[in-house]
Steps between C-alpha positions, in 0.01 A plus 500: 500500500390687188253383259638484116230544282536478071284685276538258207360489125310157480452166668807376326699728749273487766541100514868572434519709799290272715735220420852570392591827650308374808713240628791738402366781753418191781919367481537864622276524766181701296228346568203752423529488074227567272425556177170726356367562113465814401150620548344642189146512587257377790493162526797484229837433506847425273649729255679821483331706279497817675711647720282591746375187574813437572593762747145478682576142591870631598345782727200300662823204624682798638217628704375232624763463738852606598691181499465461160762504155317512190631420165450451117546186278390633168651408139700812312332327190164706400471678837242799405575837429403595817751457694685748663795644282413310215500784294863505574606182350599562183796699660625193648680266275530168674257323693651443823526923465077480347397299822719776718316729392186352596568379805624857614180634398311242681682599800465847497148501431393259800803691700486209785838357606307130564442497164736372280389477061648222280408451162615173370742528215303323168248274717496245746596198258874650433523367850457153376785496297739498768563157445423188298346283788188651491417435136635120552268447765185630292532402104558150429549629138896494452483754220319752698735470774822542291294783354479643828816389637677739245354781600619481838840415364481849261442695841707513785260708612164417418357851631694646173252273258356708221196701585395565132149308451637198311805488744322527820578200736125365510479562098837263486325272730128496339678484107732230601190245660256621209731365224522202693107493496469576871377813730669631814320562806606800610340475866539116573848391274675877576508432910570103454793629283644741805397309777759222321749748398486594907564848578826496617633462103210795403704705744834403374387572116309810537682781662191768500280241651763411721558848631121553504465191744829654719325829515198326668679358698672783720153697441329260691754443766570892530 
Protein backbone atom coordinates (compact mmCIF):
# COMPACT_ATOMS: atom_id res chain seq x y z
CA UNK A 1 0.00 0.00 0.00
CA UNK A 2 1.19 3.49 -0.88
CA UNK A 3 2.03 6.11 1.51
CA UNK A 4 -0.04 9.58 0.95
CA UNK A 5 1.90 12.25 2.14
CA UNK A 6 0.52 16.34 2.20
CA UNK A 7 2.77 19.16 1.90
CA UNK A 8 0.50 21.60 3.77
CA UNK A 9 0.73 25.49 4.71
CA UNK A 10 0.39 25.53 8.62
CA UNK A 11 -0.64 23.51 11.62
CA UNK A 12 -4.19 24.49 10.98
CA UNK A 13 -4.02 22.03 7.94
CA UNK A 14 -1.65 19.83 9.25
CA UNK A 15 -4.10 19.06 12.35
CA UNK A 16 -6.86 19.15 9.72
CA UNK A 17 -5.21 16.50 7.81
CA UNK A 18 -4.25 14.46 10.84
CA UNK A 19 -7.85 14.42 11.87
CA UNK A 20 -10.57 14.95 9.36
CA UNK A 21 -9.22 13.80 6.10
CA UNK A 22 -7.64 10.95 8.16
CA UNK A 23 -10.48 8.96 9.11
CA UNK A 24 -11.78 9.74 5.53
CA UNK A 25 -8.61 7.91 3.89
CA UNK A 26 -8.98 4.88 6.86
CA UNK A 27 -13.14 4.14 5.64
CA UNK A 28 -11.22 3.40 2.39
CA UNK A 29 -8.66 1.23 3.38
CA UNK A 30 -5.45 4.06 3.52
CA UNK A 31 -3.92 3.66 6.30
CA UNK A 32 -0.32 5.30 5.87
CA UNK A 33 -1.57 9.38 5.89
CA UNK A 34 0.49 12.18 6.90
CA UNK A 35 0.67 15.54 6.92
CA UNK A 36 4.25 17.83 6.90
CA UNK A 37 4.79 21.93 7.20
CA UNK A 38 6.54 23.40 4.80
CA UNK A 39 10.14 23.72 5.74
CA UNK A 40 11.47 27.22 5.49
CA UNK A 41 14.61 27.02 7.34
CA UNK A 42 16.57 24.45 9.66
CA UNK A 43 14.87 23.73 12.49
CA UNK A 44 11.76 25.82 11.04
CA UNK A 45 8.67 25.07 9.72
CA UNK A 46 4.94 26.57 8.46
CA UNK A 47 4.41 29.02 5.78
CA UNK A 48 4.65 29.32 2.11
CA UNK A 49 6.63 32.06 1.38
CA UNK A 50 8.75 30.81 -1.27
CA UNK A 51 8.32 28.50 -3.71
CA UNK A 52 11.14 26.61 -3.31
CA UNK A 53 10.64 25.68 -0.02
CA UNK A 54 7.91 24.33 -1.25
CA UNK A 55 9.13 22.13 -3.99
CA UNK A 56 12.30 20.95 -1.87
CA UNK A 57 9.96 19.43 0.66
CA UNK A 58 7.88 18.01 -2.50
CA UNK A 59 11.16 16.46 -4.03
CA UNK A 60 12.89 15.14 -0.73
CA UNK A 61 8.95 12.94 -0.09
CA UNK A 62 9.40 11.70 -3.61
CA UNK A 63 12.84 10.38 -3.14
CA UNK A 64 12.69 9.02 -0.24
CA UNK A 65 10.89 6.19 -1.44
CA UNK A 66 8.82 4.76 -4.29
CA UNK A 67 5.55 3.98 -2.70
CA UNK A 68 4.86 7.30 -2.12
CA UNK A 69 1.97 10.21 -3.54
CA UNK A 70 2.83 13.57 -2.56
CA UNK A 71 0.58 16.49 -2.56
CA UNK A 72 -0.14 20.23 -1.80
CA UNK A 73 -2.70 21.88 0.60
CA UNK A 74 -1.84 25.49 0.17
CA UNK A 75 -4.37 28.61 0.17
CA UNK A 76 -4.74 30.53 -3.50
CA UNK A 77 -5.00 33.60 -1.07
CA UNK A 78 -1.38 35.46 -0.90
CA UNK A 79 0.57 32.48 -2.28
CA UNK A 80 4.05 34.28 -3.31
CA UNK A 81 5.10 35.31 -6.51
CA UNK A 82 7.11 32.54 -6.83
CA UNK A 83 5.28 30.14 -7.90
CA UNK A 84 5.47 28.57 -11.03
CA UNK A 85 3.36 30.38 -13.82
CA UNK A 86 2.40 33.04 -11.70
CA UNK A 87 3.47 35.45 -14.02
CA UNK A 88 0.71 34.10 -16.10
CA UNK A 89 -2.20 34.92 -14.01
CA UNK A 90 -3.38 37.92 -15.01
CA UNK A 91 -4.36 36.13 -18.34
CA UNK A 92 -6.69 34.03 -16.52
CA UNK A 93 -9.92 35.58 -15.53
CA UNK A 94 -11.56 33.36 -12.97
CA UNK A 95 -10.10 31.65 -10.19
CA UNK A 96 -10.91 28.16 -10.62
CA UNK A 97 -8.92 29.06 -14.27
CA UNK A 98 -5.94 31.26 -11.72
CA UNK A 99 -5.46 28.02 -9.54
CA UNK A 100 -5.26 25.90 -13.09
CA UNK A 101 -2.78 27.60 -13.96
CA UNK A 102 -0.81 27.01 -10.99
CA UNK A 103 -1.33 23.75 -10.43
CA UNK A 104 -0.15 22.93 -14.11
CA UNK A 105 2.94 24.67 -13.42
CA UNK A 106 3.49 22.88 -10.26
CA UNK A 107 3.22 19.78 -12.16
CA UNK A 108 5.37 20.35 -14.85
CA UNK A 109 8.08 21.65 -12.89
CA UNK A 110 8.32 18.57 -10.35
CA UNK A 111 7.34 16.36 -13.66
CA UNK A 112 6.53 13.19 -11.22
CA UNK A 113 3.25 11.37 -11.93
CA UNK A 114 2.97 10.57 -7.80
CA UNK A 115 2.67 13.93 -7.38
CA UNK A 116 -0.43 15.48 -7.59
CA UNK A 117 -0.64 19.92 -6.69
CA UNK A 118 -3.83 21.42 -5.16
CA UNK A 119 -4.10 24.80 -4.17
CA UNK A 120 -7.09 25.40 -2.07
CA UNK A 121 -9.55 27.79 -3.60
CA UNK A 122 -9.65 31.12 -0.95
CA UNK A 123 -8.33 29.13 2.28
CA UNK A 124 -9.11 26.39 4.37
CA UNK A 125 -12.06 28.14 6.40
CA UNK A 126 -14.44 28.35 3.09
CA UNK A 127 -14.56 24.72 3.99
CA UNK A 128 -16.35 25.51 7.14
CA UNK A 129 -19.14 26.97 5.63
CA UNK A 130 -20.49 23.94 4.27
CA UNK A 131 -22.98 23.88 6.78
CA UNK A 132 -24.48 25.55 9.84
CA UNK A 133 -23.75 22.71 12.45
CA UNK A 134 -20.42 23.56 12.92
CA UNK A 135 -20.92 27.16 14.00
CA UNK A 136 -23.94 25.88 16.39
CA UNK A 137 -21.75 23.63 18.07
CA UNK A 138 -18.96 26.39 18.78
CA UNK A 139 -20.63 30.06 19.50
CA UNK A 140 -23.15 30.16 22.10
CA UNK A 141 -23.67 33.78 20.83
CA UNK A 142 -27.02 33.54 18.68
CA UNK A 143 -26.15 36.65 16.72
CA UNK A 144 -22.88 35.40 15.59
CA UNK A 145 -24.34 32.27 14.48
CA UNK A 146 -27.19 33.80 12.38
CA UNK A 147 -24.33 35.99 11.21
CA UNK A 148 -22.65 33.03 10.07
CA UNK A 149 -25.51 30.98 9.21
CA UNK A 150 -26.23 33.49 6.29
CA UNK A 151 -23.31 33.17 4.74
CA UNK A 152 -23.62 29.64 4.17
CA UNK A 153 -27.15 30.25 3.02
CA UNK A 154 -25.65 33.10 0.27
CA UNK A 155 -23.37 30.15 -1.09
CA UNK A 156 -24.33 27.04 -2.41
CA UNK A 157 -21.02 26.66 -2.83
CA UNK A 158 -18.91 27.93 -0.25
CA UNK A 159 -15.56 27.40 -2.40
CA UNK A 160 -17.10 30.45 -4.63
CA UNK A 161 -16.84 32.92 -1.32
CA UNK A 162 -15.19 36.19 -2.19
CA UNK A 163 -11.44 36.18 -2.19
CA UNK A 164 -11.07 40.05 -2.07
CA UNK A 165 -9.35 40.87 1.48
CA UNK A 166 -12.52 42.04 3.27
CA UNK A 167 -14.52 39.11 1.62
CA UNK A 168 -12.20 36.34 2.33
CA UNK A 169 -13.92 33.49 4.35
CA UNK A 170 -11.57 33.86 7.54
CA UNK A 171 -11.98 37.90 7.23
CA UNK A 172 -16.02 37.11 7.33
CA UNK A 173 -15.31 34.86 10.15
CA UNK A 174 -12.67 37.08 12.28
CA UNK A 175 -15.08 40.57 11.50
CA UNK A 176 -18.20 38.79 12.44
CA UNK A 177 -16.69 37.42 16.25
CA UNK A 178 -14.71 40.86 16.65
CA UNK A 179 -17.93 42.95 16.55
CA UNK A 180 -19.28 40.61 18.87
CA UNK A 181 -16.14 41.33 21.11
CA UNK A 182 -14.64 37.88 20.58
CA UNK A 183 -11.43 36.29 18.61
CA UNK A 184 -11.41 33.13 16.52
CA UNK A 185 -8.92 30.55 16.95
CA UNK A 186 -7.92 29.71 13.84
CA UNK A 187 -5.93 26.40 14.87
CA UNK A 188 -8.15 25.08 17.83
CA UNK A 189 -12.07 26.50 16.85
CA UNK A 190 -11.29 25.99 12.72
CA UNK A 191 -10.80 21.89 13.17
CA UNK A 192 -13.61 21.65 16.08
CA UNK A 193 -15.79 23.43 13.43
CA UNK A 194 -14.97 20.55 10.56
CA UNK A 195 -14.54 17.76 12.67
CA UNK A 196 -18.54 18.65 13.58
CA UNK A 197 -19.46 19.55 10.14
CA UNK A 198 -17.92 15.75 9.36
CA UNK A 199 -16.40 15.37 6.10
CA UNK A 200 -18.80 13.64 4.31
CA UNK A 201 -20.99 17.23 3.95
CA UNK A 202 -17.25 19.10 3.14
CA UNK A 203 -17.26 16.65 0.25
CA UNK A 204 -20.78 17.15 -0.78
CA UNK A 205 -20.34 21.19 -0.67
CA UNK A 206 -17.04 21.61 -2.19
CA UNK A 207 -16.64 20.11 -5.57
CA UNK A 208 -12.69 21.03 -6.08
CA UNK A 209 -11.96 19.58 -2.74
CA UNK A 210 -14.08 16.84 -3.50
CA UNK A 211 -12.38 15.95 -6.74
CA UNK A 212 -9.00 16.65 -5.08
CA UNK A 213 -9.84 13.90 -2.37
CA UNK A 214 -11.19 11.40 -5.51
CA UNK A 215 -7.96 12.03 -7.29
CA UNK A 216 -6.07 10.68 -4.19
CA UNK A 217 -7.83 8.23 -4.04
CA UNK A 218 -7.22 6.19 -7.39
CA UNK A 219 -3.47 7.66 -7.09
CA UNK A 220 -2.95 5.76 -4.19
CA UNK A 221 -4.72 2.64 -5.17
CA UNK A 222 -3.11 2.77 -8.82
Amino acid sequence: MRRLYFVVEGYTEREFVNKTLLQYFVSKGIYDVRAVEITTSKGHKGGLVNYQHLKNDINNFLKSENQIIVTTFVDFFRLPNSMPNYNQLDTRVGVDDKIELLELGMSEDINDHRFLPYVQKHEFEALLFSSKSGFELMYDNHRIVNELSDIVDEFDNPEDINTRPEFAPSKRLINILSNRGERYDKVAEGNLIAEEIGIDVILAKCPRFKKWIEKLEELIKS
